[in-house]
C-alpha positions as CSV (number, residue, x, y, z in Angstrom):
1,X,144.3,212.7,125.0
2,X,143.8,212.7,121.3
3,X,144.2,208.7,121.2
4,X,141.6,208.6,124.0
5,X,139.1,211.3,122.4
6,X,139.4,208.9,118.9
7,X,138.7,205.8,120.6
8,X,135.0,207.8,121.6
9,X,134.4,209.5,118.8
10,X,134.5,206.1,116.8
11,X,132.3,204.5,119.4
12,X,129.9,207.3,119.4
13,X,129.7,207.8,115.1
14,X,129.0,204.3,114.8
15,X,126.1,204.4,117.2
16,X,122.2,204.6,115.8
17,X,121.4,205.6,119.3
18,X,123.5,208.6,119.7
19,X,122.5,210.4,115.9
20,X,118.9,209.7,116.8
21,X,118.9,211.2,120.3
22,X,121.3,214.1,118.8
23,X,118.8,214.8,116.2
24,X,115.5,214.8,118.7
25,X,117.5,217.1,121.0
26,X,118.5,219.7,118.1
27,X,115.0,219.8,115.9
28,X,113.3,219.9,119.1
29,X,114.5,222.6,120.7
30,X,114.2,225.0,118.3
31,X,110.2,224.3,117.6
32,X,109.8,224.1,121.1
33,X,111.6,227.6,121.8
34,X,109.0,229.5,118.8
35,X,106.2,227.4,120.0
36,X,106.5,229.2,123.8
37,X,107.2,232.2,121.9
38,X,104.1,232.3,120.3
39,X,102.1,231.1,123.0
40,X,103.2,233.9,125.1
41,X,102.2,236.4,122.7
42,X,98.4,235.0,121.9
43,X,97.2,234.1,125.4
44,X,95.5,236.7,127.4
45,X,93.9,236.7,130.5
46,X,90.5,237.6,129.4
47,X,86.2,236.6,129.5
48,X,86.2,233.3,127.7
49,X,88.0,233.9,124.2
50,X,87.8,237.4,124.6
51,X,91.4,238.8,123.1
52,X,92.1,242.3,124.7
53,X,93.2,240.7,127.9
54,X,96.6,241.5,129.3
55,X,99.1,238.3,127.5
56,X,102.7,237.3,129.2
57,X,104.3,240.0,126.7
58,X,102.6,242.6,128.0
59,X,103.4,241.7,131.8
60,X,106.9,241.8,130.9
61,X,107.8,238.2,129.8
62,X,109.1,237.6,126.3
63,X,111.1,234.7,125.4
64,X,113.2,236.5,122.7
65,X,113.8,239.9,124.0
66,X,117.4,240.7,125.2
67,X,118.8,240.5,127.9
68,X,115.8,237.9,129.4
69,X,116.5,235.7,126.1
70,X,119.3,234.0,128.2
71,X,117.5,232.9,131.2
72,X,114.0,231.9,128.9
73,X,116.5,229.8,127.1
74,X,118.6,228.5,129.5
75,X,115.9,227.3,131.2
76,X,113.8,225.7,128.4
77,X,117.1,223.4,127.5
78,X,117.3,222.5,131.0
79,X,114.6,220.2,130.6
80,X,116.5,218.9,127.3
81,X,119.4,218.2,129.4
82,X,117.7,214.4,130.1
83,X,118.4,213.6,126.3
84,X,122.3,214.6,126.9
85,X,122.0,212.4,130.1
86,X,120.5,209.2,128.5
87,X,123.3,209.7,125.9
88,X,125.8,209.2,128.5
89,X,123.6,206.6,130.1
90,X,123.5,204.5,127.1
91,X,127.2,204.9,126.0
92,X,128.6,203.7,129.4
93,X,126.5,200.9,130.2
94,X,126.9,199.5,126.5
95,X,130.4,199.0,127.5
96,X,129.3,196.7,130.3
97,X,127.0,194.8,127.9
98,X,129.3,194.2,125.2
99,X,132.4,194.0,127.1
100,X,133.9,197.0,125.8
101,X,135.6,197.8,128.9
102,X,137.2,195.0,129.4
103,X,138.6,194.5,126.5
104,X,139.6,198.2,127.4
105,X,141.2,196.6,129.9
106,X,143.0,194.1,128.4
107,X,144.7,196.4,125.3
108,X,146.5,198.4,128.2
109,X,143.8,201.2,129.2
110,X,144.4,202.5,132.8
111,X,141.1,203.0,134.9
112,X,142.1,206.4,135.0
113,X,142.3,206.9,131.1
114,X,139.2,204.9,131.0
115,X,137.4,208.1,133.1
116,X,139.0,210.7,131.0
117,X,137.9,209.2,127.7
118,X,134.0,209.2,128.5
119,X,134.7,212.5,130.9
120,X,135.9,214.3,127.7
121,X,132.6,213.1,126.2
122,X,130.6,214.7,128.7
123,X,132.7,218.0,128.4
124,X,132.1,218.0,124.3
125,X,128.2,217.3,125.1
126,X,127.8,220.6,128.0
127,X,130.0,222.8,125.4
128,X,127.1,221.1,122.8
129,X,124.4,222.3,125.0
130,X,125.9,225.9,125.2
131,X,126.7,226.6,121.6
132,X,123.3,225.3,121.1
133,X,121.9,228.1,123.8
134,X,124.6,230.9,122.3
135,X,122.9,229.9,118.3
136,X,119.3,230.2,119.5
137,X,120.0,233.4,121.1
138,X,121.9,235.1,118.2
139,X,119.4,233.7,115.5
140,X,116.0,234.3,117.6
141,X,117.1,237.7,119.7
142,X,115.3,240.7,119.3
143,X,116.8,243.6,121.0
144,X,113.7,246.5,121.1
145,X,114.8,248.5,123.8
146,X,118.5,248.4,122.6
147,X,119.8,246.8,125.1
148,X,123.4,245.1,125.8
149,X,123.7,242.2,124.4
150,X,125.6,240.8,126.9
151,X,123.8,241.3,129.9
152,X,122.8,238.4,131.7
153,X,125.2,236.2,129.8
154,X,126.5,234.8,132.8
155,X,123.7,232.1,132.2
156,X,125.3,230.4,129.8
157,X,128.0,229.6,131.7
158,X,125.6,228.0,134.6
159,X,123.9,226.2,132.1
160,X,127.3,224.3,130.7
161,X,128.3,223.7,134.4
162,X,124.4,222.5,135.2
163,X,124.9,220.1,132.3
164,X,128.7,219.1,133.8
165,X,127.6,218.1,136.6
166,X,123.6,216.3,135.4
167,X,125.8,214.2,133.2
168,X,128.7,213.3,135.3
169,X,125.6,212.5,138.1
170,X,124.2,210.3,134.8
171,X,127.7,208.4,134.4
172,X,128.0,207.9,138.5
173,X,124.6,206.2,138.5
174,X,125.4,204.0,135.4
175,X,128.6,203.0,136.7
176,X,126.7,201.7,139.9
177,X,123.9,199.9,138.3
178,X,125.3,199.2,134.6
179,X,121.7,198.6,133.1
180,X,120.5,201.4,130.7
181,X,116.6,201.3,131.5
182,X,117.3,201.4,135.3
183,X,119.8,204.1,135.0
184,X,117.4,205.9,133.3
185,X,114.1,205.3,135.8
186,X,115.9,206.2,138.7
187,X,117.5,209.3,137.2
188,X,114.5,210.4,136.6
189,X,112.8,209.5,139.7
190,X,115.3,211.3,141.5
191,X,115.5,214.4,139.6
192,X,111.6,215.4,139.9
193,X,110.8,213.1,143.2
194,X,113.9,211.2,144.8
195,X,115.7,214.9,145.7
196,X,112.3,216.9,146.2
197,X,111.4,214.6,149.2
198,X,115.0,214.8,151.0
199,X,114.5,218.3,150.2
200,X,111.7,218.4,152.6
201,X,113.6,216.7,155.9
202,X,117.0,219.3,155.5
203,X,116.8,223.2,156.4
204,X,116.1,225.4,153.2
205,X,119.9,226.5,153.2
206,X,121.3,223.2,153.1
207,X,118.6,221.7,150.7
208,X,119.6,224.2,147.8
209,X,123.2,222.6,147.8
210,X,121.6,219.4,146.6
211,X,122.4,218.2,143.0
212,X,119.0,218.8,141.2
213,X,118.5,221.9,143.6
214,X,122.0,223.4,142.5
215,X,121.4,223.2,139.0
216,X,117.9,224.6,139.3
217,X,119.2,227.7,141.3
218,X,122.3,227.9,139.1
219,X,119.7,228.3,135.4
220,X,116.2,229.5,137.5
221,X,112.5,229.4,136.4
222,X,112.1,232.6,134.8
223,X,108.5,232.8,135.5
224,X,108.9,234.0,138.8
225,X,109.5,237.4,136.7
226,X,105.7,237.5,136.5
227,X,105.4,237.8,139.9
228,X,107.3,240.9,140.4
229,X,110.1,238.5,141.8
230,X,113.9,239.6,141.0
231,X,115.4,236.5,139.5
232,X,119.1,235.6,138.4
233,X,121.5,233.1,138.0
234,X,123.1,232.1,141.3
235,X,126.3,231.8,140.3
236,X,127.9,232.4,143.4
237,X,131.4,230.9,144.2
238,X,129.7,228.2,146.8
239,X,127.6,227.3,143.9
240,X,130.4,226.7,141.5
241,X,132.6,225.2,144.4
242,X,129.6,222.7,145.7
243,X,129.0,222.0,141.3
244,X,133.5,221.3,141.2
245,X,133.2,219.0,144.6
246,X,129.7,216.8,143.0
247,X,131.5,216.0,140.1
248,X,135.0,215.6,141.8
249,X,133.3,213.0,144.0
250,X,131.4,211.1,140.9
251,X,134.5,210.7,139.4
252,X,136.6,209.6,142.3
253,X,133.4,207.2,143.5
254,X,133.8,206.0,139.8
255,X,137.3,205.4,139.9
256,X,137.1,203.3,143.1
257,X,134.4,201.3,141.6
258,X,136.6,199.9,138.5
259,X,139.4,199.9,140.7
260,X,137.9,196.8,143.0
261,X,135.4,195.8,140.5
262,X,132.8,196.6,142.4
263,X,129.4,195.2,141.2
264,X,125.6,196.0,142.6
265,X,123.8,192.4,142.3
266,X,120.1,191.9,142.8
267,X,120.1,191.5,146.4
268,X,121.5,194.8,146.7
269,X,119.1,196.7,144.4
270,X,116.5,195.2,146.6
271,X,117.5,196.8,149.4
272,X,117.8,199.8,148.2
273,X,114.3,199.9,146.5
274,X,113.0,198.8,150.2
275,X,115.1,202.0,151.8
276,X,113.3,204.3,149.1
277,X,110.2,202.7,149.5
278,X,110.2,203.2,153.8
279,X,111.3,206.7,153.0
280,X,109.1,207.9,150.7
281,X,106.3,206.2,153.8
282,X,108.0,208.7,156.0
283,X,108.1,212.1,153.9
284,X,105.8,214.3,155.2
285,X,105.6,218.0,153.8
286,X,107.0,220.7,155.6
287,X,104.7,223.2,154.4
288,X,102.0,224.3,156.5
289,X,98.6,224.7,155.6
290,X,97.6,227.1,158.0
291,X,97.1,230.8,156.9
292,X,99.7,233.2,158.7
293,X,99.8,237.1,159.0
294,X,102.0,239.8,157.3
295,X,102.8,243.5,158.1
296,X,101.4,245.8,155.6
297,X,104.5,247.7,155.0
298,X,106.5,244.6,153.8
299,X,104.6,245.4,150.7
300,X,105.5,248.6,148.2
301,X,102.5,250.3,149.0
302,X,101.8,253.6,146.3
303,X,98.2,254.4,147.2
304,X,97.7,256.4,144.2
305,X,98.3,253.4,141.6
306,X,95.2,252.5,141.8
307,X,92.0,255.1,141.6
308,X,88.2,254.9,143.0
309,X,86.0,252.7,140.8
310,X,88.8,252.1,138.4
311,X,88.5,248.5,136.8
312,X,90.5,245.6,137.0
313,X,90.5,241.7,136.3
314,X,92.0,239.3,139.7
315,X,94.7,236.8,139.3
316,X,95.0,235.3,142.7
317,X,93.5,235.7,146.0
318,X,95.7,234.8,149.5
319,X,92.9,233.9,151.2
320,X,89.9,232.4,148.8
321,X,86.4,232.0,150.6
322,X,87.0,234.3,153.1
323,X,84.5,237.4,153.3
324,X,84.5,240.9,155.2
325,X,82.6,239.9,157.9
326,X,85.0,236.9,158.7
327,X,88.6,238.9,159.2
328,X,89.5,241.8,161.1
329,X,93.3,241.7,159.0
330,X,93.3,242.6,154.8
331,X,93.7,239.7,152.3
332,X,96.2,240.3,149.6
333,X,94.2,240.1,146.0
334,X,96.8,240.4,142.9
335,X,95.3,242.0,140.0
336,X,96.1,243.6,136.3
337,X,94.5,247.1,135.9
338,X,92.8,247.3,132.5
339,X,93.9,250.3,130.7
340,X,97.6,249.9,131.8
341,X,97.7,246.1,131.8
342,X,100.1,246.8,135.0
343,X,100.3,243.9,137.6
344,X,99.4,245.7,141.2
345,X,98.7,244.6,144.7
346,X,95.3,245.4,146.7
347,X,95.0,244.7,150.1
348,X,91.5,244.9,151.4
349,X,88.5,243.0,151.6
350,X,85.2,241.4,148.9
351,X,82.0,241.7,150.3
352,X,81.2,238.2,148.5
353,X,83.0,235.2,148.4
354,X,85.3,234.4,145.8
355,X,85.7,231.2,144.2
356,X,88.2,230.4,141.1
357,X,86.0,231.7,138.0
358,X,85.9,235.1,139.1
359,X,89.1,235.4,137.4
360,X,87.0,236.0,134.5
361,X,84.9,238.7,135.8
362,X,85.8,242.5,136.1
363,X,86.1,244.3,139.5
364,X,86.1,247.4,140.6
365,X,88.4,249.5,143.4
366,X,87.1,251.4,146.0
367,X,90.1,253.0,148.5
368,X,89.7,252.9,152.3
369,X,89.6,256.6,153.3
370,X,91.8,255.9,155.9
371,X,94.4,254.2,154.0
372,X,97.2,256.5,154.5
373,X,97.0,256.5,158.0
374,X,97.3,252.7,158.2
375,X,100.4,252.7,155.7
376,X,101.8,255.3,158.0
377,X,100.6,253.6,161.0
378,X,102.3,250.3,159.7
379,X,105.5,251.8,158.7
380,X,106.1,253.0,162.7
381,X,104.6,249.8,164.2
382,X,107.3,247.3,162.6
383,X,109.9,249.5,162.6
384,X,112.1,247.0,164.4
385,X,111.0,243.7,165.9
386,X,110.5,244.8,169.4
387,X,107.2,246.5,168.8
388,X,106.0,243.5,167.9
389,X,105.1,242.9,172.0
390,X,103.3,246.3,171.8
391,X,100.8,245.1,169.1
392,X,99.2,242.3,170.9
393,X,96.6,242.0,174.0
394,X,95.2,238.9,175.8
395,X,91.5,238.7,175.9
396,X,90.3,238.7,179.5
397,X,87.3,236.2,178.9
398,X,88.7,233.8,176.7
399,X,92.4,234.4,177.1
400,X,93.4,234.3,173.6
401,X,96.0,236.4,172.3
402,X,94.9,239.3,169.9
403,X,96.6,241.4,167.4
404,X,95.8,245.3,167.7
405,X,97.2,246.4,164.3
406,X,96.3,246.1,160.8
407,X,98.0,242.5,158.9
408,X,97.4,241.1,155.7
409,X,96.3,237.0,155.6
410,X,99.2,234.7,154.1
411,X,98.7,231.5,152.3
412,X,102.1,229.8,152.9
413,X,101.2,227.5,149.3
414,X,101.1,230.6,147.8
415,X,104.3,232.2,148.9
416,X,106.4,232.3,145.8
417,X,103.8,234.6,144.0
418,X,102.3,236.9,146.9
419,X,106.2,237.7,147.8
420,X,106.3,240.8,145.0
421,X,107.0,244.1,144.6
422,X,104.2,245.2,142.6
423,X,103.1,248.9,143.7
424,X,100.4,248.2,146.5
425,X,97.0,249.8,147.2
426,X,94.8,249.3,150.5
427,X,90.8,249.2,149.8
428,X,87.8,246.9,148.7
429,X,86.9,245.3,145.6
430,X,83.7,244.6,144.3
431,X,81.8,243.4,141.1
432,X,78.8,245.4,139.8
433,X,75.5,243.7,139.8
């Protein structure tokens, strides 16, 4: 092990390649890290450059604050992890270029010690990753609300066994296709399209046991915070399983690959860029576009967050364009109050239509008088499942199905942010004259 380990090292300290892209991926990283810092604490959701707008810090996101410090970095190195990977990229398919491997070969290397040498590579580069996460936490951290330390620190685990498995995917690829700006491409190409669009064809609980999909559940996007969302690591025991059996088959596919020689010529790389190509012609989103309808006590409705003309700026509408007159059911507005800078659901209705630069413009509450009899009225209608048959009529003229009860209009694009439990009030908005 120690005679394979020198062998790398050697290769590795003698490389321009591998100081340069190890130098990019340390002074970057730390920049980057104050930069989003900084940005989260100076923009503000405000009138033009008006500054006493609600920022990101203020809604409960700060990149250095313990315990979230984990997840904020975990997931800003994520996208550092293609660095690591062209690395490995580089360092395998150089030994196909200058014959490294076999002359490997030929001084008595086993395939199998072959695979170990640049596996233990890979290993010192995800244990790199996560001492570089563990030095950017202790050195940046802030701890205000005295919190433990180590809560949440079960990220940096899923971020070295994200970057296990991303660079044993990087050395599977390059062992296939041997040329360093190809390996690259397609990497990519499959890490932010490839994966996204076979995504779309498999059902949502199969999907998220794809590579890319894994890694991305295993060290989340801890933005989702801002939406009221509960987010952490999914470091379940299928996850780590599904992460042990990706990189057990890379490295067996590998190992069957040197074993017959196994090279992919041009003809074959044709062929495959004609099977993505009549694929990609064939992806078609599984989305719908269509608004759909949502019971009003899904939500955490707290009628008394919000008071009669109390003011408030919007960040999102569910339904843009659509007035009062237009909809029997409540669109969903999320909006930040003012004086508390809380982030709080209205569900109700605007007498005008609203179009995106309203954001910028104050509103103003007014509560339906009513409202606690449709929370209450909501709560006992969709108590279970069957009174869902008790809700709707058929009109007699045009035969069209009708809902009786109070719902609240869904955009489906808009799903990750109107899912929330921000406290909930039902009423109109308006905007004075």
């Amino acid at each position: 092990m120690i005679r394979l380990f020198k062998i790398e090292y050697l290769k590795l300290f003698y490389s321009k390649t591998f100081w340069v892209i190890i130098t990019l991926y340390t002074g970057l990283t730390w920049p980057v890290a104050l930069i989003i810092d900084k940005t989260s604490k100076s923009f503000t959701f405000g009138d033009g450059g008006e500054q006493n707008g609600p920022n990101l810090e203020s809604m409960g996101f700060s990149v250095f604050n313990f315990p979230d410090i984990w997840m904020n970095l975990a997931y800003m190195l994520s996208f550092f992890k293609i660095l690591l990977a062209v690395i490995i990229v580089i360092h395998v398919s150089n030994e196909y270029a200058f014959r490294t491997l076999r002359q490997n070969i030929i001084d008595g290397m086993s395939k199998i010690e072959i695979i170990v040498a640049k596996e233990l590579v890979i290993i010192i580069m995800a244990i790199f990753s996560t001492l570089m996460l563990l030095a950017l936490a202790l050195v940046f951290g802030k701890n205000p609300n005295n919190k433990s330390l180590f809560d949440g620190i079960e990220i940096v685990f899923s971020n070295f066994l994200s970057v296990l498995l991303y660079l044993n995917f990087a050395y599977f690829l390059t062992t296939i296709l041997k040329k360093s700006g190809l390996v690259i491409g397609i990497l990519l190409l499959y890490s932010f399209v490839i994966e996204n669009l076979i995504a779309f064809k498999l059902p949502e609980n199969i999907a998220g046991f794809l590579p890319i999909h894994l890694i991305n559940n295993m060290v989340p996007n801890p933005m989702s915070k801002l939406m009221g969302s509960e987010i952490s690591t999914d470091l379940s025991i299928a996850n780590i399983a599904v992460s042990l059996v990706y990189i057990s088959l890379f490295l067996g596919s590998i190992y069957l690959l040197l074993k017959e020689g196994m090279l992919v010529n041009n003809k074959t790389m044709k062929y495959v860029i004609y099977f993505l190509l009549l694929f990609f012609c064939n992806c078609k989103k599984k989305v719908s576009s269509e608004r759909t309808l949502k019971a009003i006590s899904f939500f955490n409705l707290k009628q008394n967050t919000l008071i009669e003309n109390e003011p408030f700026r919007l960040i999102l509408c569910s339904s843009a364009g659509t007035k009062k007159a237009d909809s029997d059911h409540l669109i969903q507005f999320i909006a930040i109050k003012l004086n508390t800078k809380d982030t709080i659901n209205i569900l109700g209705h605007c007498e005008e239509e609203l179009i995106k630069e309203d954001g910028d413009h104050i509103f103003y509450f007014i509560p339906y008088q009513n409202a606690n009899e449709i929370i209450e009225k909501s709560k006992k209608e969709f108590k279970n499942i069957d009174n869902l048959q008790e809700l709707t009529s058929i009109d007699k003229e045009t035969g069209e199905i009708k809902i009786e009860t109070t719902m609240v209009i869904c955009d489906p694009k808009l799903e990750m942010m109107t899912n929330n439990n921000y406290p909930t009030v039902i009423g109109d908005i308006y905007r004075k004259k």
